[in-house]
ZAMI-102995 format. One line per 5 residues: number of its first residue (from 1); their letters; for each residue x, y, z of C-alpha. Coordinates in pm, 1 decimal. Example, Ala and Ser with C-alpha at 12.3 -4.5 7.8 and 13.67 -1.06 7.14 Angstrom:
residues 2
1	as	1230.0,-450.0,780.0 | 1367.0,-106.0,714.0
//
This chain:
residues 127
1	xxxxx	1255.1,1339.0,1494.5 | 1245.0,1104.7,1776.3 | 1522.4,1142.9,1994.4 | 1675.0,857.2,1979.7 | 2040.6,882.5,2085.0
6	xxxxx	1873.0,1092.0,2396.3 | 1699.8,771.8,2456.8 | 1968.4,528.0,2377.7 | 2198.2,713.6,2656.1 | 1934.1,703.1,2933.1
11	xxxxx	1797.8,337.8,2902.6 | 2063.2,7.7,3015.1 | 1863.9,-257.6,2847.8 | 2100.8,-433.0,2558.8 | 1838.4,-588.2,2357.1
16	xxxxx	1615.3,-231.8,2372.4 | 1950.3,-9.7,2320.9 | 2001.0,-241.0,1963.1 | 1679.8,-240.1,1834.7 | 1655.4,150.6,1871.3
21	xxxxx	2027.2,167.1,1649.2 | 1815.1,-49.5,1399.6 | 1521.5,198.0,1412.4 | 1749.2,511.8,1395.6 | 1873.2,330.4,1075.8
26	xxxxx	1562.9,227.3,894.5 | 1493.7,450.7,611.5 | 1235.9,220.7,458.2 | 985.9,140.1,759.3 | 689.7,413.5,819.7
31	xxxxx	799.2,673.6,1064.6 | 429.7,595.9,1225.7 | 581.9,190.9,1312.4 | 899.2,330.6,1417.9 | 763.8,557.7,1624.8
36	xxxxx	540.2,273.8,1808.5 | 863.5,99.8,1886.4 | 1006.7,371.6,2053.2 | 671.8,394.2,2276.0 | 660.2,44.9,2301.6
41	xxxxx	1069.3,75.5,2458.7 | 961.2,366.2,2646.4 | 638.3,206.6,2815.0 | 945.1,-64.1,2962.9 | 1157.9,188.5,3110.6
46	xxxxx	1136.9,359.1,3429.6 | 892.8,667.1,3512.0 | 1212.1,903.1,3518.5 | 1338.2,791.9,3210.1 | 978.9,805.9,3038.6
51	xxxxx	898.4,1157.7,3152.4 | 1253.9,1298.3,3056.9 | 1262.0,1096.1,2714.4 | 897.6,1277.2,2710.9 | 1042.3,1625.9,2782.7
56	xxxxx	1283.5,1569.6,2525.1 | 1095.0,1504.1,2264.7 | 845.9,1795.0,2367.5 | 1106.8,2022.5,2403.0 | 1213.6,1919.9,2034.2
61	xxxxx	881.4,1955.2,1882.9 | 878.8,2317.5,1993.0 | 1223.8,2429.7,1917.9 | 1148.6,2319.4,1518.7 | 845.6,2490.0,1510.2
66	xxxxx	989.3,2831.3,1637.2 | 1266.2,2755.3,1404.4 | 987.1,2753.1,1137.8 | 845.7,3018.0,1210.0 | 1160.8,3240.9,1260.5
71	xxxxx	1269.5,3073.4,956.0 | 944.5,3181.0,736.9 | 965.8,3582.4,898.9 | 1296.4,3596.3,750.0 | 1244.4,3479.4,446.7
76	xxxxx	986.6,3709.5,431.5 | 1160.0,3956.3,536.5 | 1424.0,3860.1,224.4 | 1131.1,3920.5,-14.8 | 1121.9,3577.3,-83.2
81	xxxxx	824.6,3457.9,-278.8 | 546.3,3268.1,-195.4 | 698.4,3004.2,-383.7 | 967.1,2957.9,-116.0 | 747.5,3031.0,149.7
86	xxxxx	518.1,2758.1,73.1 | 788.8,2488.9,-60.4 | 964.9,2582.7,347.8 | 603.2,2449.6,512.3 | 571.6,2154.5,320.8
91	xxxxx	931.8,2027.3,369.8 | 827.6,2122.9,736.1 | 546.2,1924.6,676.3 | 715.7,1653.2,517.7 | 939.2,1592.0,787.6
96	xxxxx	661.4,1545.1,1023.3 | 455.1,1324.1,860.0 | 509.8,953.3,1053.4 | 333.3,749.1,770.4 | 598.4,806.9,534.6
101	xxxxx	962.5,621.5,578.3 | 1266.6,840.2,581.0 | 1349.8,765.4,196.8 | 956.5,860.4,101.9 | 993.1,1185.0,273.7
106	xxxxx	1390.8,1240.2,125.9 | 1189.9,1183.1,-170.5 | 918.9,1396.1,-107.9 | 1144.3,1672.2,-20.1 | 1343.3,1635.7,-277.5
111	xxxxx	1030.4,1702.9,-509.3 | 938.5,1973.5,-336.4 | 1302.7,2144.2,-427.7 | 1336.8,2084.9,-766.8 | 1012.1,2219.5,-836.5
116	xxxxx	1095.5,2546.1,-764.1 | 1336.3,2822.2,-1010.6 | 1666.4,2854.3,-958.4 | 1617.5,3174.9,-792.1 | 1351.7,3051.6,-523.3
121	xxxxx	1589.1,2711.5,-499.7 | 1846.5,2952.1,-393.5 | 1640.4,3169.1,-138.6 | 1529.8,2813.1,31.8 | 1851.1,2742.9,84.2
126	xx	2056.6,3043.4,245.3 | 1763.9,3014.2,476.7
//
């Protein structure tokens, strides 16, 4: 979600370079305070590291949502139900959402799963 081995490879700073392998660790923090952290680093660093980190993360952002929406046209294309189609955007959703941590949203999606029949549970999952 945030890059942060990209950024870890691209900044020299010892102290910043271990408090982003505690951040790419914390599963009980917000996403939302993590992600300030990482700005926070990336305000310190260079403009060329800032603008690729930037790029990065951009390019990320719209790779997952093209996944997505490949993703939903073939399960559509499957026949899947809406079921499945709706339980794929909100663990899409899910994973976006900063102001939960990593364990609320591993939560959240696993909610999302096991609400579904076996059938649909299926279907989401050879996607």
């Amino acid at each position: 979600l945030f890059e942060i081995d990209d950024l870890q490879r691209m900044i020299t700073n010892p102290a910043d370079i271990r408090t982003l392998e505690m951040l790419d660790d914390d599963k009980i923090t917000p996403r939302s305070q993590i992600q300030q952290q990482i700005n926070e680093i990336v305000a310190r660093q260079p403009q060329s590291v800032q603008n690729a980190y930037n790029m990065i993360v951009q390019n990320d952002r719209a790779k997952e949502e093209a996944e997505l929406r490949m993703e939903l046209q073939e399960l559509r294309m499957r026949g899947a139900s809406t079921a499945v189609l709706n339980a794929k955007q909100k663990l899409y959703d899910i994973e976006n959402d900063l102001s939960l941590s990593e364990m609320q949203a591993d939560q959240q999606k696993m909610q999302v799963k096991s609400s579904l029949s076996v059938t649909d549970y299926m279907m989401l999952e050879s996607d």
